[in-house]
Steps between C-alpha positions, in 0.01 A plus 500: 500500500628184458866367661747247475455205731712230658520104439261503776203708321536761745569854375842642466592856407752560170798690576419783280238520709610507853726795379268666340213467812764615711313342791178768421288261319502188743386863754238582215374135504672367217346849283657601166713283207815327464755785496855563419660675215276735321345372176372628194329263245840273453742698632644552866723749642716355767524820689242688705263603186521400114695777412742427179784795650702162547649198276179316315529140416280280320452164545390208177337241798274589797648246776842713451353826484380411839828396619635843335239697686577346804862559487487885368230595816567777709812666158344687269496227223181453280477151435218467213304113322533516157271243471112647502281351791276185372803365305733194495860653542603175281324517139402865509609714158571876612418782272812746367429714801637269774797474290546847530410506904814275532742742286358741696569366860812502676468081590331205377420183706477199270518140545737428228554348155241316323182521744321826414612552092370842525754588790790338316418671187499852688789417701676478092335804452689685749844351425480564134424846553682567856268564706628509853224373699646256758383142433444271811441162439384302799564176403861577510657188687193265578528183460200365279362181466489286188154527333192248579601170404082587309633737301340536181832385246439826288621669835828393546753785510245746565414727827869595688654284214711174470170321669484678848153580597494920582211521759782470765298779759252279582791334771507824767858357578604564109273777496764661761779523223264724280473731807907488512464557136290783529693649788813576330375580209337823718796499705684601183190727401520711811806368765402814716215265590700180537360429863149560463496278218647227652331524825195464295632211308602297829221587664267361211720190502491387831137616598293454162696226255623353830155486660320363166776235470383365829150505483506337104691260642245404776236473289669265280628286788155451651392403131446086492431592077798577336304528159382882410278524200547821298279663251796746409806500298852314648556827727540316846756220475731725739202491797526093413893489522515711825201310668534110379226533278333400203372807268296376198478821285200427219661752257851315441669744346613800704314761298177636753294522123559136404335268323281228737518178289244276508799235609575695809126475617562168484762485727359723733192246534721229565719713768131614667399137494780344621548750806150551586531839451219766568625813459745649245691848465424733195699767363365852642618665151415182221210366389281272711350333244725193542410484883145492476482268217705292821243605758216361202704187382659354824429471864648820620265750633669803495785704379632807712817757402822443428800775343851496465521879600482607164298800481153641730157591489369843555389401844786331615695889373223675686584297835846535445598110457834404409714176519404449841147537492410305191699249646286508776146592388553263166772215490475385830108424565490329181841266556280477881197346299693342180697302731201399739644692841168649522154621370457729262271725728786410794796689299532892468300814540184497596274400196828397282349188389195631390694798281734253344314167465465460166595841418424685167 
């Protein structure tokens, strides 16, 4: 069992966990899994078992189908990931049959125009034939950033559109407005369960985004680098805005199955070189070739996990882990080591460095 820790390295329990354990499991020494809605494969009921009597909504992107199961616990809303476990929500071509899972639901979470073409071209799916599944879109009213300044050129104009850069939920504080987002749209869903939902929503505010805020931020102040070396597509530039930092993605562009250049190897030697760097962060869900060629070409010795909360593996679903956790487990003892705070065997879990140093 493995659970989120502080800025400190010591261990800290996940919210969804605390409710779940109920107090038995710290009385069962620490027994059992991360708990708190049901699940089934990708889908989560937010009531008391993964019934479907109630309202189902599906959701294109896992980080807000974990804010939407979060929100809808303890109502009878089914909150269900499209997106199949192993996968990239960004990049990933649906068959017909998810389509049809949307028509069929009563909400869908999205994160709006011109990030996930399959979600935009469903969304025209359902207004051409008027469907009236309730769209949510959770990037309603965040303010984005302008794209890397090392954007690839053929890039301009595309992700959120007119040259903002989408991957706004990596800030918890405008991660909060997709929980707003989310919350009314199930407000409107099912207002005979107006409190509950935004009791949950508050509550996840203040003690998870709040809470992950802070600790981020420590990290990054204790940081003397303020260089991170990235074997992963231009997915973090939100963590750098929020944090004074300085994300160098390798893969420019802001598509997860882009093309590594031989000019940005290049410029990731120099960056390495110039900052003495040792350690850089590769993408959980893209290919790692580009990192070990770094590991085999330059001075840095290692590469451990990085993910913009974009989809999960099958055991991060058996154990439960959601925003929080991977946040955590994954983002956090990598920016520890990236940045220099610590060790690599000093940061997470027990035996975290030796399960994702150099990982496969």
């Amino acid at each position: 069992m493995k659970f989120p820790q502080d800025s400190s390295g010591g261990r800290r329990w996940s919210r969804r966990a605390t409710l779940a354990a109920g107090g038995s499991l710290v009385s069962m020494g620490l027994a059992g899994c991360l708990g708190g809605s049901a699940t089934t494969g990708a889908g989560a009921s937010g009531g008391d078992d993964s019934s479907d009597d109630g309202p189902v909504v599906v959701a294109s992107f896992f980080s807000f189908y974990d804010f939407a199961r979060t929100v809808a616990d303890g109502t009878p809303l089914t909150v269900k990931n499209l997106v199949p476990t192993g996968l990239h929500g960004h990049g990933w071509e649906p068959n017909a049959s998810v389509t049809r899972d949307i028509i069929e639901a009563d909400a869908f979470v999205h994160v709006g125009e011109n990030f996930q073409p399959w979600a935009d071209r469903a969304i025209q799916t359902l207004k051409d034939d008027d469907v009236d599944t309730q769209l949510i879109n959770v990037r309603e009213g965040v303010e984005l950033v302008d794209l890397a300044a090392s954007l690839d050129p053929e890039e301009e104009g595309v992700g959120a559109g007119r040259g903002r850069d989408p991957h706004f939920w990596l800030d918890p504080q405008r991660a909060k407005q997709a929980v707003d987002n989310i919350t009314a749209g199930f407000v409107e869903l099912a207002p005979e369960y107006e409190d509950t939902f935004r009791e949950n929503a508050t509550a996840y505010k203040t003690e998870v985004l709040d809470r992950i805020d802070s600790d981020y931020q420590d990290i990054f102040d204790r940081a003397e680098r303020k260089v991170v070396q990235l074997a992963a597509h231009n997915a973090f530039q939100y963590i750098g805005v929020r944090y004074g930092v300085e994300m160098r993605p390798l893969v420019v562009n802001l598509a997860a199955s882009g093309d590594v250049k031989p000019s940005d190897i290049t410029e990731a030697k120099r960056v390495i070189d110039e900052n003495d760097i040792r350690y850089i962060g590769a993408g959980v869900f893209e290919t790692r070739k580009p990192a070990q060629q770094l590991v085999a070409e330059t001075a840095v010795e290692a590469y451990f996990p990085v993910t913009p909360y974009a989809g999960v593996r099958e055991d991060w679903v058996e154990q439960e882990w959601g925003y929080e956790e991977i946040a955590y487990n994954i983002n956090m003892p990598t920016f520890e080591v990236v940045l220099g705070n610590r060790e690599p065997e000093a940061v997470g879990y027990d035996g975290w460095a030796a399960e994702w140093r150099n990982f496969e």
